[in-house]
C-alpha positions as CSV (number, residue, x, y, z in Angstrom):
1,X,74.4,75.4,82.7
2,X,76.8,76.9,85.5
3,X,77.8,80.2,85.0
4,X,80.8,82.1,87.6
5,X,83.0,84.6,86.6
6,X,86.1,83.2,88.3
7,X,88.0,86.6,87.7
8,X,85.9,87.8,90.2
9,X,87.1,85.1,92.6
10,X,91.1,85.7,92.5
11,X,90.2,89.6,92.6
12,X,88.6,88.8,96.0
13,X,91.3,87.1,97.1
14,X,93.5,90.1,96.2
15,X,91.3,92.2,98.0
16,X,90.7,90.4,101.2
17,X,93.8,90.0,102.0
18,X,94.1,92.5,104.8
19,X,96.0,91.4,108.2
20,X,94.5,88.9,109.7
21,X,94.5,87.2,113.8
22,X,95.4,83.9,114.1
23,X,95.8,81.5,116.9
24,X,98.2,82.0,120.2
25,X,99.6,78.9,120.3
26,X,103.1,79.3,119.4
27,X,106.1,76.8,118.9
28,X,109.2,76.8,121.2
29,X,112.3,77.7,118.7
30,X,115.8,75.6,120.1
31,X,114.4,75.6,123.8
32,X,113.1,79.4,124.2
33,X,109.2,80.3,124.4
34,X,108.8,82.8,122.1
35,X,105.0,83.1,123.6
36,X,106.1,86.7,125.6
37,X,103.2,89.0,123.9
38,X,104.2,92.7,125.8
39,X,104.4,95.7,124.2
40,X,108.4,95.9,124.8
41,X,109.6,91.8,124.8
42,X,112.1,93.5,122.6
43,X,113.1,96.8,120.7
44,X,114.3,95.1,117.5
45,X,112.5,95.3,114.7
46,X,113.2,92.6,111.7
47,X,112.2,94.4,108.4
48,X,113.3,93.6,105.1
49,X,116.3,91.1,106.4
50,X,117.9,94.0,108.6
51,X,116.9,95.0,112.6
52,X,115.4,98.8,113.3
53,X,115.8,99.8,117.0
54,X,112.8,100.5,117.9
55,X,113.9,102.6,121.1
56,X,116.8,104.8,119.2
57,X,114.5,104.8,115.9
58,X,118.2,103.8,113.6
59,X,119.1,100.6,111.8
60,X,121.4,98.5,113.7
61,X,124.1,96.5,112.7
62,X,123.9,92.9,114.1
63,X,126.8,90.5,114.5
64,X,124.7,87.6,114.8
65,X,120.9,86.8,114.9
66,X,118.5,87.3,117.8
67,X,116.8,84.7,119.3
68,X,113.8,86.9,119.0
69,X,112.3,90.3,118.1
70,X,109.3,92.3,117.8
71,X,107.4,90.7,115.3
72,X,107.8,87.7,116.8
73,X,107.5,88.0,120.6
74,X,105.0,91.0,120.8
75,X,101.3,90.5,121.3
76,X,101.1,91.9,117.7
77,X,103.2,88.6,116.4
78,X,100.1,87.3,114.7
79,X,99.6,90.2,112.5
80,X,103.0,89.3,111.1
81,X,102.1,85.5,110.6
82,X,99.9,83.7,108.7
83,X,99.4,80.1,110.1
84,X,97.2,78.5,107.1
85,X,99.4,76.2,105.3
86,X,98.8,73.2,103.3
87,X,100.8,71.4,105.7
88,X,100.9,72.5,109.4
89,X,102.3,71.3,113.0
90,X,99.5,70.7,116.1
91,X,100.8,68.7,119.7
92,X,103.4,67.3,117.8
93,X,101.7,65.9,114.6
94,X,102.2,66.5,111.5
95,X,99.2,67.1,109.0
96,X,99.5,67.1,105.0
97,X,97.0,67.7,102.7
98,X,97.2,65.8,99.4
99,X,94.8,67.9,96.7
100,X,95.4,66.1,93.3
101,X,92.5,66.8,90.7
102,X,93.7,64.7,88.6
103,X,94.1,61.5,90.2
104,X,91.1,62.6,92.0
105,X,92.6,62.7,95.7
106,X,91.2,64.4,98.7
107,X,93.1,63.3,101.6
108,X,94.7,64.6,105.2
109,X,97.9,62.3,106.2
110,X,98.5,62.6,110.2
111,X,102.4,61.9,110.6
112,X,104.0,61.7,114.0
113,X,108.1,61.3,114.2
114,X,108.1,60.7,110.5
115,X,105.9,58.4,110.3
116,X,102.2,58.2,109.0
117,X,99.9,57.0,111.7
118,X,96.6,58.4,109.9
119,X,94.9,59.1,106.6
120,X,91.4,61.2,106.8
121,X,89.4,61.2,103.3
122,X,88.4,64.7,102.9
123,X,84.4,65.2,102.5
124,X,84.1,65.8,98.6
125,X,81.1,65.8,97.0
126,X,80.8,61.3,96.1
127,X,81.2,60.5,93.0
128,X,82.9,63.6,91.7
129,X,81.1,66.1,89.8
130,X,83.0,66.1,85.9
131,X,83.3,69.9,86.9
132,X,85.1,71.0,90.2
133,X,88.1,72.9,91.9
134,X,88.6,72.2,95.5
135,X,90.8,74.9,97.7
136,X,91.7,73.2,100.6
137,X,93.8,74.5,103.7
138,X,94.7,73.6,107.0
139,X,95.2,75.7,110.4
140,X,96.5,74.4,113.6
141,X,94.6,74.9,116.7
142,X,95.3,74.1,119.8
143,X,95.6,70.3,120.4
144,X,93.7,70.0,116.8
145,X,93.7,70.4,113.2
146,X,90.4,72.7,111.7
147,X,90.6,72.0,108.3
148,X,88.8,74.6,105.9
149,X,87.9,73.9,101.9
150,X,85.7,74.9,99.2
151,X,84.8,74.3,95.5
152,X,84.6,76.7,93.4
153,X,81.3,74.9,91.7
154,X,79.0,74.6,95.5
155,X,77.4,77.2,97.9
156,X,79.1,76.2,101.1
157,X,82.4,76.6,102.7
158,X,82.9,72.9,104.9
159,X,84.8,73.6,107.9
160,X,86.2,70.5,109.8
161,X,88.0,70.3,113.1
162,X,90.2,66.8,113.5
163,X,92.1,65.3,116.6
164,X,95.6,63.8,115.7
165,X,94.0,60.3,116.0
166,X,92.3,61.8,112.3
167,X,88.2,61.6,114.3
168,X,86.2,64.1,113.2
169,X,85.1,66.3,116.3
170,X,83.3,69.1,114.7
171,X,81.8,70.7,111.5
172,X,80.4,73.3,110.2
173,X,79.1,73.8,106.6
174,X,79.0,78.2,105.6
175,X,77.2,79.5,102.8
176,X,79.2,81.9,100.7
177,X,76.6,81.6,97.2
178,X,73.7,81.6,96.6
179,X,72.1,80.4,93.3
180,X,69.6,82.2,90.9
181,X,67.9,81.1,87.7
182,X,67.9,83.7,84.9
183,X,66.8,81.3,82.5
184,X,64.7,77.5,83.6
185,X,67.7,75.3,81.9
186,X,70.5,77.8,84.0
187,X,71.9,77.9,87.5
188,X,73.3,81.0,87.9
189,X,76.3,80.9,91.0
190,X,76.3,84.6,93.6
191,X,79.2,84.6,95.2
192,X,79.1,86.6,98.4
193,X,81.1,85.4,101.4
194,X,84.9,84.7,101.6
195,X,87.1,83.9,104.3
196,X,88.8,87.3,106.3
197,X,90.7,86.3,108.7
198,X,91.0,85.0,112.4
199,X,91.1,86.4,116.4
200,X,92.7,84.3,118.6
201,X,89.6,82.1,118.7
202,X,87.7,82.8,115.9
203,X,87.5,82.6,111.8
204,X,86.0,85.7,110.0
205,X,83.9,85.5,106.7
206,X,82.6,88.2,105.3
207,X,81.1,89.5,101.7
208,X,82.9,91.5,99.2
209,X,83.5,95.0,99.7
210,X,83.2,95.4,95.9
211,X,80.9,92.7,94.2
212,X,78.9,91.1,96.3
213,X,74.9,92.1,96.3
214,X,74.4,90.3,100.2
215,X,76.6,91.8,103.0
216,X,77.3,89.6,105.8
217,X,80.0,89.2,108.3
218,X,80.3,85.6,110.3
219,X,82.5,84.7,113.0
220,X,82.9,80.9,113.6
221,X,83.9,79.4,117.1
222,X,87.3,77.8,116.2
223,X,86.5,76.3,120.0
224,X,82.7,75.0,119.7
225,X,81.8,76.1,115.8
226,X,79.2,78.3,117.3
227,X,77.8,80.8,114.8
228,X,77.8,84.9,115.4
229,X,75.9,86.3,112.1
230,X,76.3,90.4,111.6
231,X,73.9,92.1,108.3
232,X,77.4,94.4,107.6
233,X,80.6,94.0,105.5
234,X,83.7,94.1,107.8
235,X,86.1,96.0,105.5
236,X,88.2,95.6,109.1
237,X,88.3,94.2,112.7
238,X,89.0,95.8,115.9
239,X,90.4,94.0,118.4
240,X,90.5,94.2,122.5
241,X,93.6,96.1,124.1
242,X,94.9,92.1,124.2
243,X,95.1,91.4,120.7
244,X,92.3,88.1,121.2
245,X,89.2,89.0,120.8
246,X,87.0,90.9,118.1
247,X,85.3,93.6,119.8
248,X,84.3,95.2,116.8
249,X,84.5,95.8,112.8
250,X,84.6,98.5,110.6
251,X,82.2,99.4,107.2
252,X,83.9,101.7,104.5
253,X,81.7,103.4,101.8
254,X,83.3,105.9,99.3
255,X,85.0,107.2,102.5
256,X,82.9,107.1,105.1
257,X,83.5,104.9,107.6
258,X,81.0,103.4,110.2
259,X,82.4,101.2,113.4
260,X,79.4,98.6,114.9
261,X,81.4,97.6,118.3
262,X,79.9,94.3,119.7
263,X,78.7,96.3,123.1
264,X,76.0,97.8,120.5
265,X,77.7,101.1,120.5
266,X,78.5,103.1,116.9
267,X,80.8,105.2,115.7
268,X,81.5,107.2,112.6
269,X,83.8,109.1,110.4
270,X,85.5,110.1,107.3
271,X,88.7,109.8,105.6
272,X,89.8,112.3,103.1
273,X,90.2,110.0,99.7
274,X,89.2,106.5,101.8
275,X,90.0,103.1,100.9
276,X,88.2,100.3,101.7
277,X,91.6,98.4,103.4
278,X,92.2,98.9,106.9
279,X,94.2,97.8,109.7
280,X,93.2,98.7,113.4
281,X,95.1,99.5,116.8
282,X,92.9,100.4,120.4
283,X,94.4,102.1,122.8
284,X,93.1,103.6,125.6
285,X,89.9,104.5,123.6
286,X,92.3,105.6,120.6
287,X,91.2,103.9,117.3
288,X,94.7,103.6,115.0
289,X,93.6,103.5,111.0
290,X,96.1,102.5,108.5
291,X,94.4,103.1,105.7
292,X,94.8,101.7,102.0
293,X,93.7,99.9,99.2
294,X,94.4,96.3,98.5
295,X,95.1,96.6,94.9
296,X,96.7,100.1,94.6
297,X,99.4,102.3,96.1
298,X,99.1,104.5,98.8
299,X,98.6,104.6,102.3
300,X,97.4,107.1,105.4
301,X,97.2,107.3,109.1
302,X,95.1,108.1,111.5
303,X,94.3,108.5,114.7
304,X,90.3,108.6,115.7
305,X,89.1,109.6,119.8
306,X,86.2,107.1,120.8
307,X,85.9,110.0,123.7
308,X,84.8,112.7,121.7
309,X,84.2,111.0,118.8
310,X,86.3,113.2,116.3
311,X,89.5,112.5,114.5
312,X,92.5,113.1,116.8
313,X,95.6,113.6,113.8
314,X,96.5,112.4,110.5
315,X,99.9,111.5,110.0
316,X,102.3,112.7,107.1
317,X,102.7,109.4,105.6
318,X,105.6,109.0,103.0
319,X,104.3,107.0,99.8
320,X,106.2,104.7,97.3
321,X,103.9,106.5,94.6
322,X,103.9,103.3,92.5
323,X,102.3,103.1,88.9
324,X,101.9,98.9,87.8
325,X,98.9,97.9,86.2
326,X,98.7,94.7,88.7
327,X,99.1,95.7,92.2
328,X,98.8,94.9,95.7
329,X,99.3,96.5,99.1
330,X,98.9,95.6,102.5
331,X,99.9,97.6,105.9
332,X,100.6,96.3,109.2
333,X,100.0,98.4,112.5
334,X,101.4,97.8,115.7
335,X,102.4,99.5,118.8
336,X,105.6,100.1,120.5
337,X,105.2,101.9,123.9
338,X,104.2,105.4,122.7
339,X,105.0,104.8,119.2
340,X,103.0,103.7,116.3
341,X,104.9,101.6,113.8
342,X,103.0,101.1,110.1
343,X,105.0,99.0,107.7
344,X,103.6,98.7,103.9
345,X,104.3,96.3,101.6
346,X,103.8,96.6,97.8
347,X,104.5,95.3,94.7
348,X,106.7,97.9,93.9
349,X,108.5,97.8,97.5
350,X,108.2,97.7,101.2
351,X,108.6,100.9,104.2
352,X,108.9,101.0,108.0
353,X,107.3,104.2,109.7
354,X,107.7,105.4,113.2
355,X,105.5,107.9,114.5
356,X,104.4,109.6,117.9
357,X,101.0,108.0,119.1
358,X,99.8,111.2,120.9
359,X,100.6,113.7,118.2
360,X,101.0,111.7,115.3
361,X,104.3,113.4,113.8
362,X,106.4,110.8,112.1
363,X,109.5,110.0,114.1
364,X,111.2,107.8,111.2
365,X,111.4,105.7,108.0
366,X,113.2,103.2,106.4
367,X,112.7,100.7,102.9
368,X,111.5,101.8,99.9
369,X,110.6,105.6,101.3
370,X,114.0,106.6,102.1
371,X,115.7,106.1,105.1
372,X,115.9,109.0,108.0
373,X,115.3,110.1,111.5
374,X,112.7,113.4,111.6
């Protein structure tokens, strides 16, 4: 007999989902590459349907819509994305996913100018176990398609990559349980590993910062499926000064943090009241920490000196103060020349923040905080 507490499965999807890299490739909107990624492609802001000057700190009033702004021209643009859809767009194909558990149907449809020139049988297990739930998603890459699935019954994450003539160029098949026997007629399912996020390049899986009883962190070549295993839980990433590659990841326990770079080096410290969400921002050998927890209110900022190895400032962060009984938060770091600009989203609302990146002292807010100039 199977046993899996499948509670434990949507609460780790609650709680994983922290901001996550994905790929550079971007699509050309009515004839203008979008695919700038500087600090200052733009000073507008688009937050909660309105635009924040960025330069004068204030809420502007537009007469008609920008081709662009900040979140999407920026080299931070992929923290504001998430390019894993069911169906998505790659070199001018179209891919579909058709997941139908009751008629039994695993497939990928390939369409190009409306029309289908490929379908692509999924690999499900053959025939069908009488028990199973297949997640299936797909994220464009490159020229190519890297479709990733799971059942919630298996131990092993199958990770595909497909051309648009639907060939199968590459997989890779990820543990994320492992099974145990309590009793000789009972298989008992450990869940450990779940899907993080991506670099530019690269998917992250790592274990449960709250259940799992095997800590791993794996990145997978989105290029070549090469494997990189770490021993750790990434409870964040750190990426280079280029937003593409992971140079590093961050381990949270009740507070104390602990950052494992990829040169080898190590770095510690501690946040006052710690949650095990993060997002991350280097700079010039400054570490930006939004800190918070996925499934509660509240946030903090901070600013942490890889030179001397001590906390630089915390900001003075204004909090929605929430009280819900089912909650979720997630906040977003990026950088505008000198400023620092955290916005937080949670059940109960949404905020924009502005503050000074060498001194920390908060410069502005907007949303569900208020709305003012310091």
């Amino acid at each position: 007999m199977k046993t899996m507490n499948s509670i434990l499965v949507l609460i780790a999807v609650i709680v994983l989902a922290c901001s996550s890299p994905d790929s550079r490739d971007k699509k050309q909107t009515n004839g203008d590459s979008v695919k700038v990624f500087t600090d200052e492609c733009s000073d507008l802001y688009l937050f909660d349907g309105s635009y924040i000057s960025l330069e004068e700190n204030i809420l502007i009033k537009m007469t008609e819509t920008p081709k662009t702004d900040f979140t999407k021209c920026s080299k931070f643009a992929h923290r504001f994305e998430n390019p894993i859809s069911d169906t998505v767009e790659a070199n001018g194909f179209m891919y579909c996913l058709e997941n139908n558990k009751d008629k039994k149907k695993y497939k990928m449809h390939i369409y190009k100018d409306g029309k289908l020139t490929k379908t692509v049988d999924l690999p499900v297990e053959n025939p069908l176990p009488e028990v199973h739930e297949y997640y299936i998603h797909l994220l464009p890459y490159k020229n190519d398609v890297i479709m990733f699935m799971e059942d919630m019954y298996t131990t092993h994450y199958f990770v595909c990559k497909y051309n648009s003539d639907g060939d199968l160029l590459l997989r890779k098949d990820i543990e994320h349980t492992y099974i145990t026997h309590p009793n000789s007629n009972e298989n008992h399912y450990n869940r450990y590993l779940y899907y993080f996020g991506l670099t530019s390049n690269q998917m992250i899986f790592t274990s449960h910062i709250a259940f799992a009883d095997k800590f791993k962190t794996i990145l997978l070549s989105m290029d070549d499926f090469a494997i990189t295993e770490y021993d750790k839980t990434a409870h964040g990433v750190i990426l280079d000064e280029n937003e593409e590659k992971l140079i590093g990841f961050v381990n949270e326990d009740e507070g104390h943090f602990t950052v494992y770079m990829t040169d080898n080096s190590k770095y510690e410290f501690d946040i006052k009241y710690g949650n095990p969400g993060c997002d991350f921002i280097l700079k010039d050998s400054l570490l930006y920490i939004a800190n918070y927890h996925p499934i509660a209110t509240g946030s903090s900022l901070h600013c942490f000196d890889f030179k001397t190895k001590k906390m630089k400032w915390t900001a003075d962060v204004l909090q929605v103060n929430a009280s819900h009984s089912e909650y979720w938060n997630k906040v977003t770091l990026s950088i505008y020349k000198s400023k620092i600009i955290m916005q937080g989203d949670e059940a109960s609302g949404s905020y924009l923040q502005i503050f000074d990146a060498e001194s920390g002292k908060r410069l502005a807010h907007f949303g569900n905080v208020g709305l003012g100039m310091e």
